[in-house]
N, C-alpha and C positions, 0 to 999 in steps of 0.2 A: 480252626477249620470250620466253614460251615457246610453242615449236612444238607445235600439234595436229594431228596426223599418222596415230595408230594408234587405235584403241580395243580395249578387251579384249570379245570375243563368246564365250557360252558355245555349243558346237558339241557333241552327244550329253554333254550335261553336265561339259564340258572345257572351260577358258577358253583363247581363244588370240586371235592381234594377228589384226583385219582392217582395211581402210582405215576410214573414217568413212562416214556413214550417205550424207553428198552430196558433190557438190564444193567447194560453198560450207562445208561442216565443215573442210575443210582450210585452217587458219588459225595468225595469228603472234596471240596475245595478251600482253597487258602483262602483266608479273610488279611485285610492287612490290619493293622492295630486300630488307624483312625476309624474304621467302619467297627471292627470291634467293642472300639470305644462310644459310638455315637448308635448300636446297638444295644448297649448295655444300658445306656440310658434309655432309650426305647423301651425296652422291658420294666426296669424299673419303676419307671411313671403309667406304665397302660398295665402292666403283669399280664400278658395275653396266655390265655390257658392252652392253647390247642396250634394257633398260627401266628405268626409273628407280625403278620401285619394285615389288616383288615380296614372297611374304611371303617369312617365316622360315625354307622347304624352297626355298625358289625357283622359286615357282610364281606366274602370273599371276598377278594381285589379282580376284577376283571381285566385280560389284557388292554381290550379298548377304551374304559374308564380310565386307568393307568396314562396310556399315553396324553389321553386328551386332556385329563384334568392335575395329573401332574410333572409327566416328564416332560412337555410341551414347554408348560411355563416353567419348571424348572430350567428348562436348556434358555428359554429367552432371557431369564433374571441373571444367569451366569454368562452373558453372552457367547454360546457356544454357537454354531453354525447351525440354523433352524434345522436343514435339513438331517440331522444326528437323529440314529433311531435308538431305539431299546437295545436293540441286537446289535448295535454299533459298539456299546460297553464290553457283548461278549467277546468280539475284532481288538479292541485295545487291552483285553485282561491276554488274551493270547499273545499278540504283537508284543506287549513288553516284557511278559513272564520269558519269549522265545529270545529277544533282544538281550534279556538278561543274563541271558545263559543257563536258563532253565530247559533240561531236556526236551524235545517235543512229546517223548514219552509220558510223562507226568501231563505235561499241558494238552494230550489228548484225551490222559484218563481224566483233567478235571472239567472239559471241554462236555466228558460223557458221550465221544466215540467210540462207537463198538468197531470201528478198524483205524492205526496210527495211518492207513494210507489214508484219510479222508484229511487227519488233521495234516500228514503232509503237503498232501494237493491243496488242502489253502491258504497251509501258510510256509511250507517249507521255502517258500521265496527271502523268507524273514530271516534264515538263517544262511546266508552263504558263508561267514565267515565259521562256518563249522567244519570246513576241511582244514585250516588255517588253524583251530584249535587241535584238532586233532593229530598234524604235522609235530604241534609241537609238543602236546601230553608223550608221543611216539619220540621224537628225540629227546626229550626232558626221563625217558623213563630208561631208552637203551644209554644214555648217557651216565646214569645213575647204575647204571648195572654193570658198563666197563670201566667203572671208576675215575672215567672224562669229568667228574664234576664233584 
């Protein structure tokens, strides 16, 4: 899991740590192994004391440094579709955690919505096949209980 805790705020044009934006921002999220793994080295080789990723003078990461100077070229060296934003990563950690059959519950608290109605109005489209599970955990459970199975 990795904890969100901090965010970087630019303050008279100086990035520094403040808390997150609510309470409900303060959250545990799923890492999957390869980022785990490809963090652990990150650490490893820099040992960063305080924030895990800073640039190269050891300064906060600023969002529009960020984009411009890495996720840009990052997206054009993998050939992704220039237009992919940052906030396009947090549409696809939702889209496939919902697709996968992960609760919208969970993928709201790790979204860090303070109501599941937000995460449902943007994505509960992504789940219609959730009546269709639900038909059948309901006959799978009364089927088990009248001895039908």
């Amino acid at each position: 899991m990795l904890t969100v805790d901090r965010q970087v705020v630019v303050i008279d044009r100086r990035p520094v740590l403040a808390p997150p934006k609510t309470k409900a921002s303060v959250r545990d999220v799923p890492m999957p192994a390869v980022l785990a793994d490809a963090l652990t080295g990150h650490v490893d080789r820099h040992k960063p004391e305080d924030v895990l990723l800073r640039t190269t003078r050891g300064n906060l990461i600023r969002r529009d440094y960020f984009n411009a100077d890495i996720l840009k070229p990052a997206i054009l060296a993998a050939g992704v579709p220039v237009d992919m934003t940052f906030h396009d990563l947090r549409h696809t950690f939702a889209s496939t955690a919902l697709a996968e059959g992960v609760p919208i519950s969970e993928v709201s608290r790790w979204l860090g919505h303070e109501s599941i109605t937000t995460t449902v109005d943007l994505y509960g489209h992504l789940v219609p096949e959730a009546s269709g599970r639900a038909r059948t955990a309901l006959d799978d459970a009364f089927a088990a209980a009248s001895g039908l199975t």
